[in-house]
C-alpha positions in Angstrom: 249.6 304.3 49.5 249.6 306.2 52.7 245.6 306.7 52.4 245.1 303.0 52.2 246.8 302.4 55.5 245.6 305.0 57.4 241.5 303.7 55.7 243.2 300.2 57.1 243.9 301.6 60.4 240.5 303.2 61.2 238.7 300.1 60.2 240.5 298.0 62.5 240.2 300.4 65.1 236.1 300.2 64.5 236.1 296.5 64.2 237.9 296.3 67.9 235.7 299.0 69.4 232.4 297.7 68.0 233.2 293.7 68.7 233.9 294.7 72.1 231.1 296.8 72.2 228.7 294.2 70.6 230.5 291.4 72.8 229.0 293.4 76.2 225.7 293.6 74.5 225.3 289.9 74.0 226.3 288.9 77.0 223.8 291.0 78.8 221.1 289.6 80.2 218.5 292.3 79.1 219.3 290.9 76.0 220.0 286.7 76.6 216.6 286.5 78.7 214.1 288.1 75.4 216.2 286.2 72.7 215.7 283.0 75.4 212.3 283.0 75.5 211.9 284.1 72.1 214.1 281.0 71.0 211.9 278.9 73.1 208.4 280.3 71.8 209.8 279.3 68.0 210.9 275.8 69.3 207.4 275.2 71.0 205.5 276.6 67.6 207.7 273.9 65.4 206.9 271.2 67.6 203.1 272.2 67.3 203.0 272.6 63.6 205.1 269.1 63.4 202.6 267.7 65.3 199.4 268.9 63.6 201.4 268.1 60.0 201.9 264.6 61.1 198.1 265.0 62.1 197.2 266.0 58.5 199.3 262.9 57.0 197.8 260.4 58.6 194.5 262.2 58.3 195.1 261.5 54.8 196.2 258.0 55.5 199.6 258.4 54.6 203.1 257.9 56.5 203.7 260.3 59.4 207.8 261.2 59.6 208.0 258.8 62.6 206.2 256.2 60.7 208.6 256.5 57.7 211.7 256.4 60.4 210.3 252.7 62.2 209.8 251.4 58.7 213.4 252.7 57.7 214.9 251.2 60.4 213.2 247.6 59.8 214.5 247.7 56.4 217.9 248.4 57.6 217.8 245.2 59.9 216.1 243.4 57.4 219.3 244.4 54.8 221.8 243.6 57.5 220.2 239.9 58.2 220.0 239.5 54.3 223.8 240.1 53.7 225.0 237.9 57.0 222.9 235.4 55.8 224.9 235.9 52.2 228.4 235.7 53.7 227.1 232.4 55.0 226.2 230.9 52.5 229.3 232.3 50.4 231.6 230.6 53.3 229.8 227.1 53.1 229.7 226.8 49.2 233.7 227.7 49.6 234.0 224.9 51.6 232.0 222.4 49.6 233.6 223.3 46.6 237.1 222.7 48.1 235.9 219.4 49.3 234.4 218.7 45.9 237.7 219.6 44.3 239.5 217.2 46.6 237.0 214.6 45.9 237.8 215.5 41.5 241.8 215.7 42.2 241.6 211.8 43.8 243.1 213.6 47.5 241.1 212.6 50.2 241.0 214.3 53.6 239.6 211.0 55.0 241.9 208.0 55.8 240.3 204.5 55.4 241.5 202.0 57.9 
């Protein structure tokens, strides 16, 4: 039992040691400028292989990402007009059919003078 805290010991002792240690290191700008400009040479090679893939799909004639995106969208409004239009029309057939059920029951909301 007395091995496995003294193994527990060292280890934490490492751990502390090497996250400082590796802490230092990362915060180093020897090492933030080359990961920086490597960061930004992989962000400027997505961007140019996104643009020549959305090159190649419409080469082909078909959808780019930004085309599928605008046509999303106008579906979406389209959906959202459909379904206001819907609780419209669910509201006014409520009322005409309480009107009509007045009209069957022989109550009238109109007063005849």
């Amino acid at each position: 039992m007395d091995t496995w805290n003294h193994w527990k010991k060292a280890f934490y002792t490492w751990e502390d040691t090497t996250a400082r240690f590796t802490e230092e290191l990362l915060k180093s700008p020897f090492v933030l400028q080359p990961a920086g400009k490597m960061l930004s040479a992989a962000m400027r090679a997505k961007a140019e292989g996104d643009r020549r893939t959305a090159m190649w799909w419409s080469g082909l004639g078909l959808p780019t990402r930004a085309d599928q995106e605008r046509m999303m969208h106008a579906i979406n409004q389209l959906h959202s007009r459909i379904h206001d239009l819907e609780e419209q029309l669910a509201a006014q057939t409520d009322v005409i059919q309480a009107g009509a059920d007045n009209t069957a029951s022989g109550t009238s909301t109109t007063q005849v003078k």
